[in-house]
N, CA, C and O atoms as CSV, one atom per row, in Angstrom:
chain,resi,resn,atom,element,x,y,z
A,1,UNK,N,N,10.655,-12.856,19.739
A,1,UNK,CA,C,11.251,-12.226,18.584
A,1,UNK,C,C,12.536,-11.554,19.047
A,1,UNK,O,O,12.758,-11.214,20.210
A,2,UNK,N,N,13.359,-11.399,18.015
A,2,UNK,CA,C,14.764,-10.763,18.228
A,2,UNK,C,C,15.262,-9.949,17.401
A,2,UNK,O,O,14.986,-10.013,16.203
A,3,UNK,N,N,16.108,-9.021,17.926
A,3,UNK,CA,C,16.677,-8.213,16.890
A,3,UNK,C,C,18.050,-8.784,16.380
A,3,UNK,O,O,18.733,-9.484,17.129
A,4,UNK,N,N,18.415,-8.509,15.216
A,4,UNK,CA,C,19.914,-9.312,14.765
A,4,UNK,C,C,20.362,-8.182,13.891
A,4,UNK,O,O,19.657,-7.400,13.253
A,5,UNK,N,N,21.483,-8.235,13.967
A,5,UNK,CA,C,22.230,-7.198,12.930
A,5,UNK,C,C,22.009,-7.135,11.643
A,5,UNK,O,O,21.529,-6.107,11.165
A,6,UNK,N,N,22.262,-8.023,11.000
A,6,UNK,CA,C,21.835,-8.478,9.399
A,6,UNK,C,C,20.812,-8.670,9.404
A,6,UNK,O,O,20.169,-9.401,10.157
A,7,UNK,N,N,20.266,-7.633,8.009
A,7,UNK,CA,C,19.212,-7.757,7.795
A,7,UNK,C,C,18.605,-9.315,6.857
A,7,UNK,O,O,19.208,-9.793,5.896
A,8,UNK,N,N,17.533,-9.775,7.342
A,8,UNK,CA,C,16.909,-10.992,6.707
A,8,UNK,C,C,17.861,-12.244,7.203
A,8,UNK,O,O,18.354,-13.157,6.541
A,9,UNK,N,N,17.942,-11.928,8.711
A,9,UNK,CA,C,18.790,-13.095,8.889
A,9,UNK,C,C,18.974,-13.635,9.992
A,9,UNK,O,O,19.897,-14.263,10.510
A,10,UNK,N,N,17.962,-13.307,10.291
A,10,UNK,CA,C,17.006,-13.805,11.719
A,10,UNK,C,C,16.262,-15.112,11.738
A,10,UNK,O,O,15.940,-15.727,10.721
A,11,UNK,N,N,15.990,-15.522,13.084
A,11,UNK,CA,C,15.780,-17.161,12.775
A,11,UNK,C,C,13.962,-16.978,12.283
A,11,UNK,O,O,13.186,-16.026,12.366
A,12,UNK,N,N,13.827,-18.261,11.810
A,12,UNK,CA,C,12.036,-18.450,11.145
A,12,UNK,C,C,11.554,-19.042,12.198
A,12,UNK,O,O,12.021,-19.901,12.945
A,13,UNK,N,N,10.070,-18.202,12.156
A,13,UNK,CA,C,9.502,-18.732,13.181
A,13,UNK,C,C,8.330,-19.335,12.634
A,13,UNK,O,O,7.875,-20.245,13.328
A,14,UNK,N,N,7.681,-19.061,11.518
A,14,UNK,CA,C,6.935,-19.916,10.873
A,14,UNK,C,C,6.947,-19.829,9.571
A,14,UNK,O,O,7.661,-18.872,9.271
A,15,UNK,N,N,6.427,-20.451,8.445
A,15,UNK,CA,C,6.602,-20.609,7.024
A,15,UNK,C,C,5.223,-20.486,6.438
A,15,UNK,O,O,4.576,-21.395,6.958
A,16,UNK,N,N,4.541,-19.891,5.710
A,16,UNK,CA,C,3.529,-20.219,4.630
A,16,UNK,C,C,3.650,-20.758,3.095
A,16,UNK,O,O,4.838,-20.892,3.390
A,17,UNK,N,N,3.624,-20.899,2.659
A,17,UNK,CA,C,3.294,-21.598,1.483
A,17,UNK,C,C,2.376,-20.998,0.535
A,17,UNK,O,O,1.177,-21.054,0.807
A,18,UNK,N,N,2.839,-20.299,-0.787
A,18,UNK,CA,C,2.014,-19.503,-1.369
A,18,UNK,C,C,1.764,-20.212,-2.659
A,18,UNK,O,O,2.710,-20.891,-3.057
A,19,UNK,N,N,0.425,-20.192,-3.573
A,19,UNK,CA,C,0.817,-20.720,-4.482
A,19,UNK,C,C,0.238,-19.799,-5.532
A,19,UNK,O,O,-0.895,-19.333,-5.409
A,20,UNK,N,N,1.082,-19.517,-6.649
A,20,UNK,CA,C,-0.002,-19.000,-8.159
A,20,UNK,C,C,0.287,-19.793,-9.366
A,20,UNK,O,O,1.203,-20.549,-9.689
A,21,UNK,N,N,-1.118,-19.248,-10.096
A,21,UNK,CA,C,-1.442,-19.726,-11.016
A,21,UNK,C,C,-0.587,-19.135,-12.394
A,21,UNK,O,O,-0.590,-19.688,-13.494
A,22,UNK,N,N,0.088,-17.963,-12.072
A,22,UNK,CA,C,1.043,-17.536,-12.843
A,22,UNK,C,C,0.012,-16.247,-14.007
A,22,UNK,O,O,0.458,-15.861,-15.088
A,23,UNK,N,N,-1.392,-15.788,-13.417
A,23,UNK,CA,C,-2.546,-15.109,-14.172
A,23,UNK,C,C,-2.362,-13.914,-13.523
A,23,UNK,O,O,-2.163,-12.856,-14.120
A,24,UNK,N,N,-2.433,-14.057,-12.030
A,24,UNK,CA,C,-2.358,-12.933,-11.231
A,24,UNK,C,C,-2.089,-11.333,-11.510
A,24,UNK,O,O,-1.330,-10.981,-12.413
A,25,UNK,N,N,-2.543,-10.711,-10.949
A,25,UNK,CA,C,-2.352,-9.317,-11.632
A,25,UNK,C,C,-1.764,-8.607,-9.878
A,25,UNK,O,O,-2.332,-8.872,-8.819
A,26,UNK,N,N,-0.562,-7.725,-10.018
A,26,UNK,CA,C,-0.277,-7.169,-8.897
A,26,UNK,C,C,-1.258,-6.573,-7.689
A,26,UNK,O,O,-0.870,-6.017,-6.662
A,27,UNK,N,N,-2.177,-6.749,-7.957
A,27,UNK,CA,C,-3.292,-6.316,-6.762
A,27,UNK,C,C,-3.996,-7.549,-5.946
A,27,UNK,O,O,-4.536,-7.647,-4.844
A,28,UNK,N,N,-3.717,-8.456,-7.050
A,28,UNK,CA,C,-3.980,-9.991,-6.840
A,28,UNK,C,C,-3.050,-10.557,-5.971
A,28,UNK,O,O,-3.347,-11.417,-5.143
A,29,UNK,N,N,-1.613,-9.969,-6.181
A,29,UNK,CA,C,-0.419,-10.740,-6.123
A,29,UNK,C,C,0.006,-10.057,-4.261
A,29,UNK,O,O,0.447,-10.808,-3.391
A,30,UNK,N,N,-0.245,-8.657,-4.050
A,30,UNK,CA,C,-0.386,-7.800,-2.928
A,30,UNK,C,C,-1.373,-8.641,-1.995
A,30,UNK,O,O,-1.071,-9.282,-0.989
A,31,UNK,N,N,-2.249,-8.527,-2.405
A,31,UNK,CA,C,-3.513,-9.106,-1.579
A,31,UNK,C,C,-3.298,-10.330,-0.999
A,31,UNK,O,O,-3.498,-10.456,0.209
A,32,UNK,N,N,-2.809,-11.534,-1.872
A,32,UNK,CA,C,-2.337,-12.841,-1.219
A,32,UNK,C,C,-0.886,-13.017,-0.254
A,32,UNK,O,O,-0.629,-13.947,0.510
A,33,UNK,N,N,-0.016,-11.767,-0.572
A,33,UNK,CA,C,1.063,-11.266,0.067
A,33,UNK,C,C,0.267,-10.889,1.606
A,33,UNK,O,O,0.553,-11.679,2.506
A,34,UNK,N,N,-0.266,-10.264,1.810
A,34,UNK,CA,C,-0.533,-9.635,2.769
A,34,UNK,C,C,-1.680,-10.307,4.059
A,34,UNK,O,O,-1.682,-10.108,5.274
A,35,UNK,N,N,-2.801,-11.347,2.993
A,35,UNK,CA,C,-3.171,-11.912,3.985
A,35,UNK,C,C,-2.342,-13.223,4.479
A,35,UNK,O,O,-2.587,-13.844,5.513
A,36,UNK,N,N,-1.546,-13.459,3.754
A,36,UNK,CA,C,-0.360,-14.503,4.486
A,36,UNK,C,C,0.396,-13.903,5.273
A,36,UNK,O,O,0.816,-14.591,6.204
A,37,UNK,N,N,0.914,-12.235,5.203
A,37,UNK,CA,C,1.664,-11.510,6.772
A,37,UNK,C,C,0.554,-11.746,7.518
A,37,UNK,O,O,0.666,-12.704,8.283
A,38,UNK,N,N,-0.355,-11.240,7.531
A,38,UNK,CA,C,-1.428,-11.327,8.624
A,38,UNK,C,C,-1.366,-12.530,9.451
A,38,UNK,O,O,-1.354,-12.622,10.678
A,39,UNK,N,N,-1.317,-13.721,8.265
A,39,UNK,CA,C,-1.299,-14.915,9.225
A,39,UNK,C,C,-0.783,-15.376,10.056
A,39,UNK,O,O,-1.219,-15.979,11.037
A,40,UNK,N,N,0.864,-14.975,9.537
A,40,UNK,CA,C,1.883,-15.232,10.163
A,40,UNK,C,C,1.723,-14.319,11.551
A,40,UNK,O,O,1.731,-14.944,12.612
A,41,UNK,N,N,1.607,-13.169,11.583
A,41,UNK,CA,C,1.435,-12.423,12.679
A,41,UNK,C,C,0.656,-12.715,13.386
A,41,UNK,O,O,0.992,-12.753,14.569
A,42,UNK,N,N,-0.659,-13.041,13.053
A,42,UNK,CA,C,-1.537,-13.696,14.100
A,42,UNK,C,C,-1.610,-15.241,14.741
A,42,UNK,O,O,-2.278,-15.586,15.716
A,43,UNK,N,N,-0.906,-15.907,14.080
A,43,UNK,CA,C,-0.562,-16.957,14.189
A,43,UNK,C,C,0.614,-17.047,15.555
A,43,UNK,O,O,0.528,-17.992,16.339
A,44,UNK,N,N,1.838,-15.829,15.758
A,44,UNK,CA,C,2.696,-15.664,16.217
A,44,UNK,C,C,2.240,-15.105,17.207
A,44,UNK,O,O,2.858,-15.472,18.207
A,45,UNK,N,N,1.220,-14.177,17.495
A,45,UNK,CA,C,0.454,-13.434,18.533
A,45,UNK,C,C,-0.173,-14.543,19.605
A,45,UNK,O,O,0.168,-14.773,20.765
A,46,UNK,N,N,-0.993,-15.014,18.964
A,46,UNK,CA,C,-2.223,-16.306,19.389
A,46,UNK,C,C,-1.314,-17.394,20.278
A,46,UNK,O,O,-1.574,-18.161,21.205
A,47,UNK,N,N,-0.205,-17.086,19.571
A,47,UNK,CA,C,0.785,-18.553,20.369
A,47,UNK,C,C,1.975,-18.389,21.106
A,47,UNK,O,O,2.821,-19.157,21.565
A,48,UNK,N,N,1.782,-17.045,21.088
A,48,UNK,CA,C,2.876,-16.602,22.312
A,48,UNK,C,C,2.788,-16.957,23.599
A,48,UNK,O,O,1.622,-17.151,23.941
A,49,UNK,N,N,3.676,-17.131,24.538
A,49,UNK,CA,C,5.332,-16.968,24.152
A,49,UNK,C,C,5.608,-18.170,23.532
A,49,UNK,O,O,6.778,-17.967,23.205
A,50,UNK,N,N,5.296,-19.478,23.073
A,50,UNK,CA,C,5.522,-20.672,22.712
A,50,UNK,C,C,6.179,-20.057,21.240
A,50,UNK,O,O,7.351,-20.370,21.032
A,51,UNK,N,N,5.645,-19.389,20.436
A,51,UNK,CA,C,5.791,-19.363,19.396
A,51,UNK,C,C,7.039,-18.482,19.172
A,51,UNK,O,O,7.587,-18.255,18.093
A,52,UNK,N,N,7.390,-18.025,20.406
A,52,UNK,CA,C,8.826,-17.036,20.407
A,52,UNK,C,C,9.822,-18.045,20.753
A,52,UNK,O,O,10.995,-17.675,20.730
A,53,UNK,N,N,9.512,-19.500,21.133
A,53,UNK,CA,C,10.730,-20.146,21.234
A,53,UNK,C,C,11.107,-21.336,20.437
A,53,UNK,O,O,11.884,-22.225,20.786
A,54,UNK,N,N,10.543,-21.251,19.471
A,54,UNK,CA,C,10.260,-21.979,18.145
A,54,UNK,C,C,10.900,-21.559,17.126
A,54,UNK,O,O,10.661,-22.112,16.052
A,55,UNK,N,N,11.592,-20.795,17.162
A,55,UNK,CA,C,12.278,-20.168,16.053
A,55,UNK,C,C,13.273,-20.863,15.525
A,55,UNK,O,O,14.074,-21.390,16.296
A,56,UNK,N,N,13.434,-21.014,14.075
A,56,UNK,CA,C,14.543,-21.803,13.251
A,56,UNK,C,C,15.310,-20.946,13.262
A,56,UNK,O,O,14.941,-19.839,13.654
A,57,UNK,N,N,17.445,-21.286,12.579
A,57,UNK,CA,C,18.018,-20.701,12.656
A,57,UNK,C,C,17.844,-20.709,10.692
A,57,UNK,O,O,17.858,-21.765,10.060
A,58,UNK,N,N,17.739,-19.742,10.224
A,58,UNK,CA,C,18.533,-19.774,8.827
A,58,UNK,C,C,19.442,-20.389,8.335
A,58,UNK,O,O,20.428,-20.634,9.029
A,59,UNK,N,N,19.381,-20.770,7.136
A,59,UNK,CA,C,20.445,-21.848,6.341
A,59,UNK,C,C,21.161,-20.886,5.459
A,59,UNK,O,O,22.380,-20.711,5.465
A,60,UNK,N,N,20.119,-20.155,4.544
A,60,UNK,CA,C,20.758,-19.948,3.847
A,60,UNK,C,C,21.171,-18.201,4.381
A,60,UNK,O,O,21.038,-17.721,5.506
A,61,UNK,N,N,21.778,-17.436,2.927
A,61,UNK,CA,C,22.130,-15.974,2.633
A,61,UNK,C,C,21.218,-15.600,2.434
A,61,UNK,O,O,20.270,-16.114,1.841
A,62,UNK,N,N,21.370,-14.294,3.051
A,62,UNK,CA,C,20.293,-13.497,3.565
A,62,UNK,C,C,20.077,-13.441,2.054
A,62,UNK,O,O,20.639,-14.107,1.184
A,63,UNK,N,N,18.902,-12.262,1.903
A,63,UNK,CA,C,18.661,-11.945,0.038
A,63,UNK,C,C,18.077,-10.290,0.337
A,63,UNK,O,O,17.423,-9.683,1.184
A,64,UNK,N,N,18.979,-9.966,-1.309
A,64,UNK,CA,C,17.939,-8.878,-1.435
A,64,UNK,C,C,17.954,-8.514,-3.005
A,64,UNK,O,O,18.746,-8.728,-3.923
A,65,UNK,N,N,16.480,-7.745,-2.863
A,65,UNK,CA,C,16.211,-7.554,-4.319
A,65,UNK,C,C,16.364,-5.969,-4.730
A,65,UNK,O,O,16.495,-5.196,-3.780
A,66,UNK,N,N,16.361,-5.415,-6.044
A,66,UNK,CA,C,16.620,-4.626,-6.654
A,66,UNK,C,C,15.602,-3.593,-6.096
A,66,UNK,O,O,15.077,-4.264,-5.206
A,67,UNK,N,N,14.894,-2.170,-6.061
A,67,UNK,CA,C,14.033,-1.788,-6.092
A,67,UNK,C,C,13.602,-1.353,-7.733
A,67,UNK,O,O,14.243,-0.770,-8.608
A,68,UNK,N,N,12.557,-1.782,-7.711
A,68,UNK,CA,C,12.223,-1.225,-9.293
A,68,UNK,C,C,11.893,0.339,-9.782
A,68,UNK,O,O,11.470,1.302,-9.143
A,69,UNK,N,N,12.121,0.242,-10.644
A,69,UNK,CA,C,12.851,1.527,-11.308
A,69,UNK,C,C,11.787,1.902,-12.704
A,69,UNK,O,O,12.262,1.262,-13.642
A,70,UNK,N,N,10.611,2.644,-13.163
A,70,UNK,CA,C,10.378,3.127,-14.229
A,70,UNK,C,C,11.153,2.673,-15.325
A,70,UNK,O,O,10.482,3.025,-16.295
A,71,UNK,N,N,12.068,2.156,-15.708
A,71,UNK,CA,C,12.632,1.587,-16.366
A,71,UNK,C,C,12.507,-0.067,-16.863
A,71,UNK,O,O,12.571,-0.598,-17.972
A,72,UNK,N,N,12.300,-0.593,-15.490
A,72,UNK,CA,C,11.973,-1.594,-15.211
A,72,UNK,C,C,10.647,-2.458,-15.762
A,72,UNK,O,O,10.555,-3.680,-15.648
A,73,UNK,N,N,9.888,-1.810,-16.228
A,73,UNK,CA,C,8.432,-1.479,-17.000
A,73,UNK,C,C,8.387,-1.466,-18.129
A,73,UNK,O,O,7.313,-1.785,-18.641
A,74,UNK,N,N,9.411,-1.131,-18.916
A,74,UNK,CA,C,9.515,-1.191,-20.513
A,74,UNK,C,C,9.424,-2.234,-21.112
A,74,UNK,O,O,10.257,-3.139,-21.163
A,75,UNK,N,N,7.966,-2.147,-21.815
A,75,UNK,CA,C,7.609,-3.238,-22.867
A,75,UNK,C,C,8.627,-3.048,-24.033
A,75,UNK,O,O,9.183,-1.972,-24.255
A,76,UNK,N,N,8.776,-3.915,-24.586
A,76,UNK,CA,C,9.165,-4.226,-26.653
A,76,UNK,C,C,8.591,-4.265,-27.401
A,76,UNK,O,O,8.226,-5.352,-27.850
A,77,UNK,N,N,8.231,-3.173,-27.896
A,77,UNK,CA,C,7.010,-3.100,-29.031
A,77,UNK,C,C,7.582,-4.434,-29.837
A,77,UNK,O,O,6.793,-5.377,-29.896
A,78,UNK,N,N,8.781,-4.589,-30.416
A,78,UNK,CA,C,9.218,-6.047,-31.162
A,78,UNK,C,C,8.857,-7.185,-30.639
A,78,UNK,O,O,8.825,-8.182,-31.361
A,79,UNK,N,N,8.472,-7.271,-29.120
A,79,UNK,CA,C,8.490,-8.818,-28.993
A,79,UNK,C,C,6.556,-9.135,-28.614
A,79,UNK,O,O,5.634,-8.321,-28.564
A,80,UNK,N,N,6.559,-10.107,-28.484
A,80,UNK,CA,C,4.721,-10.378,-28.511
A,80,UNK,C,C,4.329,-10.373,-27.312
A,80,UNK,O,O,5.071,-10.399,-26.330
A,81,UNK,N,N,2.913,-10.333,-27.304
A,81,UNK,CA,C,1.977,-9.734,-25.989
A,81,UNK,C,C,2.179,-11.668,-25.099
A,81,UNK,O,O,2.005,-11.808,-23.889
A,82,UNK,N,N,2.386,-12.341,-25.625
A,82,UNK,CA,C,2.678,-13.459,-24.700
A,82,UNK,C,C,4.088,-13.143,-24.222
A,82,UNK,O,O,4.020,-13.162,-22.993
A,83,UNK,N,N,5.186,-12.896,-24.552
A,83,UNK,CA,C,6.488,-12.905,-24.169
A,83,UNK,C,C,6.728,-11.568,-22.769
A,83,UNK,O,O,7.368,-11.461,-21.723
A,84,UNK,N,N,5.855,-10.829,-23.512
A,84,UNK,CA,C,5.725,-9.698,-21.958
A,84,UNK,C,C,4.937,-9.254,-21.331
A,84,UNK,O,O,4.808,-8.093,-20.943
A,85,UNK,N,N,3.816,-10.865,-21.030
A,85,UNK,CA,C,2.716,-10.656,-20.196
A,85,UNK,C,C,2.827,-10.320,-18.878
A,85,UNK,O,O,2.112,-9.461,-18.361
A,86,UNK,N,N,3.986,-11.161,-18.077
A,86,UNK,CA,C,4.570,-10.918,-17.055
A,86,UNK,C,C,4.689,-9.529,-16.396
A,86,UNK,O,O,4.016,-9.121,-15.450
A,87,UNK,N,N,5.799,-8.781,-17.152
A,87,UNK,CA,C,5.840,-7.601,-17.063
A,87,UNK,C,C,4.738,-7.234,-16.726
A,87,UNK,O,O,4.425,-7.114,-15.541
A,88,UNK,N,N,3.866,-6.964,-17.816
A,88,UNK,CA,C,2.792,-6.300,-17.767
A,88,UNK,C,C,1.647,-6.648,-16.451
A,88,UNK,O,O,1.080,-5.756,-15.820
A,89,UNK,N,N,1.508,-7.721,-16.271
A,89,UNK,CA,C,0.587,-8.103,-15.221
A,89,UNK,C,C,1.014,-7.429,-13.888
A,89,UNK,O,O,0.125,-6.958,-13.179
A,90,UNK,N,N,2.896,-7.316,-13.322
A,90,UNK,CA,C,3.117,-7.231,-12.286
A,90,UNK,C,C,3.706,-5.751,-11.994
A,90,UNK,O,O,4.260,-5.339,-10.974
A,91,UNK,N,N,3.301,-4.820,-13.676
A,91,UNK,CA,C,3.646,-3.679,-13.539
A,91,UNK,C,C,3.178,-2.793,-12.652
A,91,UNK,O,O,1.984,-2.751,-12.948
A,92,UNK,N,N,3.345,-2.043,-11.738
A,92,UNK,CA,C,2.155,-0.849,-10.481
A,92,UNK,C,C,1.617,0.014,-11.235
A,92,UNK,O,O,2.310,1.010,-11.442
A,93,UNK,N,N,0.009,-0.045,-12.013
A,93,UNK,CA,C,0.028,0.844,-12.965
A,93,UNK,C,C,-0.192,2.599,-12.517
A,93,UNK,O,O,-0.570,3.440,-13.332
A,94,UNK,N,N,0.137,2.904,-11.050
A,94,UNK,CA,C,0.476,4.322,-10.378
A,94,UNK,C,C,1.993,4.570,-10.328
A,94,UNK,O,O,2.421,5.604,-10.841
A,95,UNK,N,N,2.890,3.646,-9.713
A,95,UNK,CA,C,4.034,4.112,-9.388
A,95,UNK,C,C,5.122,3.860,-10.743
A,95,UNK,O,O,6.100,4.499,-11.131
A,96,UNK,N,N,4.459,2.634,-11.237
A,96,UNK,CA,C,5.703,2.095,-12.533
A,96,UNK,C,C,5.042,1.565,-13.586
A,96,UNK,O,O,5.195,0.384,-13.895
A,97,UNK,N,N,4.238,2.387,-14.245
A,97,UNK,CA,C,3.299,1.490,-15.032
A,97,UNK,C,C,3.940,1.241,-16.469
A,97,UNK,O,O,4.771,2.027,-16.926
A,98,UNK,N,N,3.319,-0.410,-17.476
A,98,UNK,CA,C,4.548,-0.162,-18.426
A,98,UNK,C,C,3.752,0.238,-18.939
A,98,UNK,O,O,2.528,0.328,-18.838
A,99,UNK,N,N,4.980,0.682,-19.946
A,99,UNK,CA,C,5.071,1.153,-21.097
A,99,UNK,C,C,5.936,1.009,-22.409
A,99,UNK,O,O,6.858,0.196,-22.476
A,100,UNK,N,N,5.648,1.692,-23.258
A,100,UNK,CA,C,6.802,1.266,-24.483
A,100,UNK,C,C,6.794,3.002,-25.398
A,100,UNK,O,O,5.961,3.900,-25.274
A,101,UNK,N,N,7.942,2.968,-26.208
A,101,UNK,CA,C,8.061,4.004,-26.820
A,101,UNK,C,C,7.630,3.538,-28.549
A,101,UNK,O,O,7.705,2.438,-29.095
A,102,UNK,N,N,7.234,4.687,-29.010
A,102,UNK,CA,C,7.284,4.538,-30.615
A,102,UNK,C,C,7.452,6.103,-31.005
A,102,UNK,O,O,6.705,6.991,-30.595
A,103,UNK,N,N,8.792,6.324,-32.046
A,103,UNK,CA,C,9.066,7.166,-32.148
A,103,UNK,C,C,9.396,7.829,-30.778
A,103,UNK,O,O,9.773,7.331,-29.718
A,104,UNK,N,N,9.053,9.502,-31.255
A,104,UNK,CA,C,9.581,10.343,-30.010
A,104,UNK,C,C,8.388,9.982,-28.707
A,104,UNK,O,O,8.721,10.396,-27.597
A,105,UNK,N,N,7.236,9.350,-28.788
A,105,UNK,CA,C,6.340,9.383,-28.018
A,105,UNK,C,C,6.265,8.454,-26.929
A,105,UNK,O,O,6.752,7.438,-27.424
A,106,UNK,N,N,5.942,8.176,-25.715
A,106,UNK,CA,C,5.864,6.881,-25.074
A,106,UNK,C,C,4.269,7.163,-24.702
A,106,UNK,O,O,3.511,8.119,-24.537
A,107,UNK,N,N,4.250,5.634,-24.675
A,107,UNK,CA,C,2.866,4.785,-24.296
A,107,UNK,C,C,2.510,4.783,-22.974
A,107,UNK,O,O,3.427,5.068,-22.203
A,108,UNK,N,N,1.184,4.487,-22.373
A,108,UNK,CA,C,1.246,3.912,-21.063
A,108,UNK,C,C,0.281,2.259,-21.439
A,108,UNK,O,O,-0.666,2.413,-22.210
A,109,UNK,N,N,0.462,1.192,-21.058
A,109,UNK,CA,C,-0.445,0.320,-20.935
A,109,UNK,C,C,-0.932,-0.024,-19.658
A,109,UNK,O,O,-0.149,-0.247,-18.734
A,110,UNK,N,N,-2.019,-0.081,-19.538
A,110,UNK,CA,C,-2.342,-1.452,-18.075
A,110,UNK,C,C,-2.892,-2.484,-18.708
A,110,UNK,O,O,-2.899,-2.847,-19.884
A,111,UNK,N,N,-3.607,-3.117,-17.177
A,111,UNK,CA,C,-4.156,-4.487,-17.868
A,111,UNK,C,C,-5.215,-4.442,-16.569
A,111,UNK,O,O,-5.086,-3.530,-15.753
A,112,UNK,N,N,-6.081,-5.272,-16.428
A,112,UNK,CA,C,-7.271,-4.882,-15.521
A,112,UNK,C,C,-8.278,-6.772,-15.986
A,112,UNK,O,O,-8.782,-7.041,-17.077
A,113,UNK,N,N,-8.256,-7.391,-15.143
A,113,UNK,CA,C,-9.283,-8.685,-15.191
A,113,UNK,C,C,-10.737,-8.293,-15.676
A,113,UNK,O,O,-11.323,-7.252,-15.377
A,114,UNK,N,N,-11.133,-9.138,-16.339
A,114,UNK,CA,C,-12.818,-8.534,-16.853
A,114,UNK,C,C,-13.113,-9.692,-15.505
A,114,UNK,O,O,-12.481,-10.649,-15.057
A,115,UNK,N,N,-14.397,-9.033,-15.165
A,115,UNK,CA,C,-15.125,-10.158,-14.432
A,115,UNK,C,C,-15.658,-10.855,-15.249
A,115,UNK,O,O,-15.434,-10.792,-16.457
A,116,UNK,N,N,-16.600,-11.775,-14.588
A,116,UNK,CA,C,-17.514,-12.814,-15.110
A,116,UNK,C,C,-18.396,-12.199,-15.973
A,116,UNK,O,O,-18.473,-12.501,-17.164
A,117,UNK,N,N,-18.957,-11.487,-15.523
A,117,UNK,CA,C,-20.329,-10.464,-16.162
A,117,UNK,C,C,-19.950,-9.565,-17.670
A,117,UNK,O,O,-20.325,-9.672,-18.838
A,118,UNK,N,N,-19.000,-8.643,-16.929
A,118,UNK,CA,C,-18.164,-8.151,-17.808
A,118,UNK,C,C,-17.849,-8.839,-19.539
A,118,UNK,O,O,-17.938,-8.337,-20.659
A,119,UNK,N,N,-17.405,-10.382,-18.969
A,119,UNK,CA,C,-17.083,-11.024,-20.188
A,119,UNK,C,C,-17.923,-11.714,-20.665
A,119,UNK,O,O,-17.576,-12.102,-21.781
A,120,UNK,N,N,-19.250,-12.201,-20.246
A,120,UNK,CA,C,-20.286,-12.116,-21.254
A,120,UNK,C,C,-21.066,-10.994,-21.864
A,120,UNK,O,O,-21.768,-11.178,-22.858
A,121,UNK,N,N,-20.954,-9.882,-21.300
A,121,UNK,CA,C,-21.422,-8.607,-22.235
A,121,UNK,C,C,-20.317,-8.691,-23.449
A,121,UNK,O,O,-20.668,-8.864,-24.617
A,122,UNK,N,N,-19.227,-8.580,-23.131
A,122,UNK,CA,C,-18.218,-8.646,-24.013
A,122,UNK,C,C,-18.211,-9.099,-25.279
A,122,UNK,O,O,-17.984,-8.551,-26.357
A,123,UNK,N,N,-18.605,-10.596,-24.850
A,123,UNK,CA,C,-19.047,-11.189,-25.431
A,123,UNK,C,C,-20.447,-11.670,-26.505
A,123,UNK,O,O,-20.483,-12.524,-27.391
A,124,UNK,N,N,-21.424,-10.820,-26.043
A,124,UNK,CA,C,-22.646,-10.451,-27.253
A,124,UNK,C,C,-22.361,-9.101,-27.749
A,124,UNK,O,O,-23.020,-8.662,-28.692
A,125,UNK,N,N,-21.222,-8.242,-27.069
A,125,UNK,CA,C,-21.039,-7.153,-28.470
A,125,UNK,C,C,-20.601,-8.062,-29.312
A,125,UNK,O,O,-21.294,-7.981,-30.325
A,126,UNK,N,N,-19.483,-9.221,-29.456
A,126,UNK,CA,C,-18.970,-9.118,-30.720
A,126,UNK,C,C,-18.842,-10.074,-31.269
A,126,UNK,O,O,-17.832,-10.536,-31.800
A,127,UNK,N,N,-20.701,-10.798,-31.136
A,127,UNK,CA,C,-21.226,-11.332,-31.898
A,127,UNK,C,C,-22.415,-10.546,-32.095
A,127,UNK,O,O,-23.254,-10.893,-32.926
């Protein structure tokens, strides 16, 4: 491993491959984040020094993203619960949770997966 001046712009030393289903809920989305660092790290550990001289050079520009902002979270009461599911799924419902205003008041929403179980109880309340 090496240090380089620019940030994110260091050579690759290995790649994972993530995939979603686009349902995911940010704890979902963390969790598959993290056991893929793991991998990579242990993967890079296990195969050292080989794996320190394997390193690709970068193609592209480096990247960086915005940090999100409480702001960033604001539902549209005008637009429909399909159009800002997104949002909502990948909102942090501690640090940035959405929300929406009506009138002088604001909202908080989350969202939370029913389990299996869960959704057949659910399901003989309301029948």
């Amino acid at each position: 491993m090496e240090a380089v001046e620019k940030v994110d712009s260091g050579p690759i030393y290995r790649k994972i491959w993530m995939e979603f289903n686009g349902g995911e809920l940010l704890d979902e989305l963390r969790e598959k984040q993290a056991e893929a660092t793991l991998d990579l790290c242990r993967n890079f550990v296990d195969h050292y020094p080989a794996s320190a001289r394997g390193g690709v050079p970068q193609q592209e520009e480096e990247s960086f993203f915005t940090r999100r902002r409480p702001e960033d979270s604001e539902l549209n009461p005008q637009e429909s619960f399909a159009q800002q599911f997104n949002l909502l799924r990948v909102a942090d419902p501690e640090r940035y949770p959405a929300w929406f205003q009506h009138g002088i008041t604001r909202y908080v929403l989350s969202i939370k997966r029913m389990k299996y179980l869960e959704k057949k109880q659910a399901h003989k309340q309301i029948l």
